[in-house]
C-alpha positions in Angstrom: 7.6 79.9 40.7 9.9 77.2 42.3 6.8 76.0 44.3 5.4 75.0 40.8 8.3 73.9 39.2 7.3 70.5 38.5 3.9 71.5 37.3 5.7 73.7 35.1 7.9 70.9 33.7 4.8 68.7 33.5 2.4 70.7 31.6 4.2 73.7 29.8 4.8 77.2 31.2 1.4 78.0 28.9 -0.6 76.1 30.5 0.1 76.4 33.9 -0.1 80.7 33.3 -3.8 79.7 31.8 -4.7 77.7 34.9 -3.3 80.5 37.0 -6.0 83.1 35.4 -9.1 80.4 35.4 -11.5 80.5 38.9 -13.4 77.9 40.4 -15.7 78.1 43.2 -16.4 75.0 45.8 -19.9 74.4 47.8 -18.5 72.4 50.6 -15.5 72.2 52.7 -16.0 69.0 54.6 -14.7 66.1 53.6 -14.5 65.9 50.0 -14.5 69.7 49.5 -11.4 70.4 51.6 -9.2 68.0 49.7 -11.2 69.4 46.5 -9.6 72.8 47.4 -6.2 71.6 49.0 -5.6 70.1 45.9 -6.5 72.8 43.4 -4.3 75.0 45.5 -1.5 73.2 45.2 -2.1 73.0 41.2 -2.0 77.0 41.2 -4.9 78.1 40.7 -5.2 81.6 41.7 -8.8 82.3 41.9 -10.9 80.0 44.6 -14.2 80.5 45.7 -14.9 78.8 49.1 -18.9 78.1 50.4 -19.5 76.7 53.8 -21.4 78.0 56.7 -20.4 75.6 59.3 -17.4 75.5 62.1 -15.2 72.9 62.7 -15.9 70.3 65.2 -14.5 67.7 66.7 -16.4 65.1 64.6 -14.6 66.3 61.6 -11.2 65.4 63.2 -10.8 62.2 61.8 -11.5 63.1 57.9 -11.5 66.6 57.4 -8.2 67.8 56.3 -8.5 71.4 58.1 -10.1 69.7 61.4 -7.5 70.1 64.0 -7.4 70.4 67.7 -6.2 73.7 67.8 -9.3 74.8 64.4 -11.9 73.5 66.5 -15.0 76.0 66.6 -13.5 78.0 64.1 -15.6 78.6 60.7 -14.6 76.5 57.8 -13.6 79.0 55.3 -11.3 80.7 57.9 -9.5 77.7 58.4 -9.2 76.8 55.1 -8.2 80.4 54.2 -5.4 80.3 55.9 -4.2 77.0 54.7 -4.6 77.9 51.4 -2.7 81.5 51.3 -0.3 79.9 53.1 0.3 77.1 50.2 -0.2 80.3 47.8 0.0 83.6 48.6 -0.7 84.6 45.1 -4.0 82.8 45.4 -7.0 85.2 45.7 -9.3 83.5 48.2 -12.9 84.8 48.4 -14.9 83.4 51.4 -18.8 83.1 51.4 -19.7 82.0 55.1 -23.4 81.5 54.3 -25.8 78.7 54.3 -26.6 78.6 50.8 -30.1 77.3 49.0 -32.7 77.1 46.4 -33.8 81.0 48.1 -30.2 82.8 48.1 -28.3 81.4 45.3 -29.0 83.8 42.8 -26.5 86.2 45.1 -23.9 84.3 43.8 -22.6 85.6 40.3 -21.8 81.9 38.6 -21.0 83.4 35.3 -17.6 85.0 37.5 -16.5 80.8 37.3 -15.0 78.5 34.9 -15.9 75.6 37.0 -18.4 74.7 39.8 -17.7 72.0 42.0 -20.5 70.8 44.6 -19.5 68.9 47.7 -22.2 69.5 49.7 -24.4 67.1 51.7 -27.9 68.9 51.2 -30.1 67.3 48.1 -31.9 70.8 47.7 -28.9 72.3 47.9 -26.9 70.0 45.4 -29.8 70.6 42.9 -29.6 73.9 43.2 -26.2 74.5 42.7 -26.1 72.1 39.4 -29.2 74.4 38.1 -27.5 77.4 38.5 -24.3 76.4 36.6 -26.3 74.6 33.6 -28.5 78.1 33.4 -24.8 80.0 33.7 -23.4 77.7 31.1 -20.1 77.0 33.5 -18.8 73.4 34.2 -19.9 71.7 37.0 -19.2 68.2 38.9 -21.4 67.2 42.1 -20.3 64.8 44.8 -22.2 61.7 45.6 -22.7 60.0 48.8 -19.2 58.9 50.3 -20.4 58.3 53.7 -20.7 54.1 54.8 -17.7 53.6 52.3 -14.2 52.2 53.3 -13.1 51.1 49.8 -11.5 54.4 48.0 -10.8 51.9 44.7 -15.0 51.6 44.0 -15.0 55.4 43.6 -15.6 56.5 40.0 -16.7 59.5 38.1 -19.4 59.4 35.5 -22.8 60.8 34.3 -25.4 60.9 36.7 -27.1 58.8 34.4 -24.8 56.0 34.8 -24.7 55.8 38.4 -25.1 52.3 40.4 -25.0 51.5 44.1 -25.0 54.9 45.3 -28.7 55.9 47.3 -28.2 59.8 47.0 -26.9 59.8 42.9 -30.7 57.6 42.6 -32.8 60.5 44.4 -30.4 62.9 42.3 -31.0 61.4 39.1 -35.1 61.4 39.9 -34.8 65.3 40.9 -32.6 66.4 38.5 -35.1 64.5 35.5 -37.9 66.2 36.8 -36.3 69.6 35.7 -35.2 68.2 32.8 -31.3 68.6 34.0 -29.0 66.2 32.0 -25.2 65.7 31.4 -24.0 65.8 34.9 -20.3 64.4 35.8 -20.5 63.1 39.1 -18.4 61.4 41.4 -20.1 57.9 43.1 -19.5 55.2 44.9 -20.1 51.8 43.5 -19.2 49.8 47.2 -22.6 48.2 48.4 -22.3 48.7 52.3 -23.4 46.3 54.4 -27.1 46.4 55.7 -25.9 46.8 59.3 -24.7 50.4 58.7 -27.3 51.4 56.7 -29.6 51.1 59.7 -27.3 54.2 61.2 -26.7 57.9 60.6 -24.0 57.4 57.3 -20.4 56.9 59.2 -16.9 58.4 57.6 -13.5 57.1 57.5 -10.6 59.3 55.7 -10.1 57.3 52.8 -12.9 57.8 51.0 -14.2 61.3 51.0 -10.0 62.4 50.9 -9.9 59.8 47.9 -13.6 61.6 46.1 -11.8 65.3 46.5 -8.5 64.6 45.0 -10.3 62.9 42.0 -13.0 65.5 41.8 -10.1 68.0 41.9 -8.2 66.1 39.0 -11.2 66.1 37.1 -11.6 70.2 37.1 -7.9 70.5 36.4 -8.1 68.1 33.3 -10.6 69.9 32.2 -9.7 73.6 32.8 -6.4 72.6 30.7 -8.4 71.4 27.6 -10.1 75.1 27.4 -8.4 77.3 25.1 
């Protein structure tokens, strides 16, 4: 246990043996979701779910935290895989390589979770997921848009209902009304970007989507210690 020593020593050896038995599956590892799991790795959690159908390429390179040279073309939750049994061999790692939607997500048991995290980019998708966990009755916390941000200090993590500035959280908060789906945590941006990158394909630099996955990541493990 030295490897967790100083979470240990930070919140109680009771604690930390609780967070060890609780499992949370991520939709997601890009951007936000790779630093979502990195981080909940390194907190000792020994149950992770990870969702993504994609490989890595060499667009991700420059703010995906498993995009490497030498992982290019490889699938997501391979990488990722590896990097997380090699922070914590203890940690059981299950790997769903599938494009997941509105049609196939009923294959996935969310009543097996204590907490849900979405970090995908697909609105569909991002509905579906929240549905599913309010229907399971597990915790769940959805990523907004982080692309055309450079400012990691406008980032923020509230109810969908309180969201500003953020174009995606505004089509989310329309969609997930129309199903009568409320009490959402979400993380947003509140940085206005300037009209001249709006007219492009959203752009990513590292500081923001690394900034949303830590936080998100916080946020699950502050709440998976308040369960009893």
């Amino acid at each position: 246990m030295e490897k967790f020593e100083k979470i240990i020593n930070l919140i109680g050896k009771e604690k930390f043996d609780a967070l060890q038995k609780k499992s949370v599956i991520i939709f997601g590892v890009g951007g936000v979701g790779g630093y979502v799991i990195e981080a909940l790795s390194r907190c000792g959690i020994n149950n992770i779910t990870i969702v993504d159908f994609d490989k890595v390429d060499k667009s991700n390179i420059n703010r995906q935290i498993i995009a490497l040279d030498s992982t290019v073309g490889e699938y997501k939750v391979d990488v990722m895989q590896k990097r997380i049994t090699d922070i914590n061999p203890n940690c059981n790692v299950k790997k769903i390589c599938e494009k997941i939607d509105a049609n196939n997500i009923d294959e996935i048991n969310f009543k097996d979770y204590d907490f849900v995290v979405d970090a995908v980019d697909m609105v569909s998708t991002k509905v579906a997921i929240i549905k599913k966990a309010k229907e399971s009755g597990v915790n769940v916390i959805s990523c907004m848009g982080t692309g055309n941000k450079i400012d990691a200090t406008k980032l923020k993590i509230d109810d969908i209902s309180k969201t500003s500035m953020c174009p995606l959280a505004r089509v989310m908060r329309k969609l997930l009304k129309e199903q009568g789906i409320k009490d959402v945590p979400v993380l947003f941006s509140t940085e206005q970007p300037s009209a001249k990158i709006i007219e492009h394909k959203p752009q990513s630099v590292i500081f923001v989507p690394a900034c949303a996955g830590v936080l998100i990541a916080n946020y699950v493990f502050k709440k998976l210690l308040e369960e009893k």
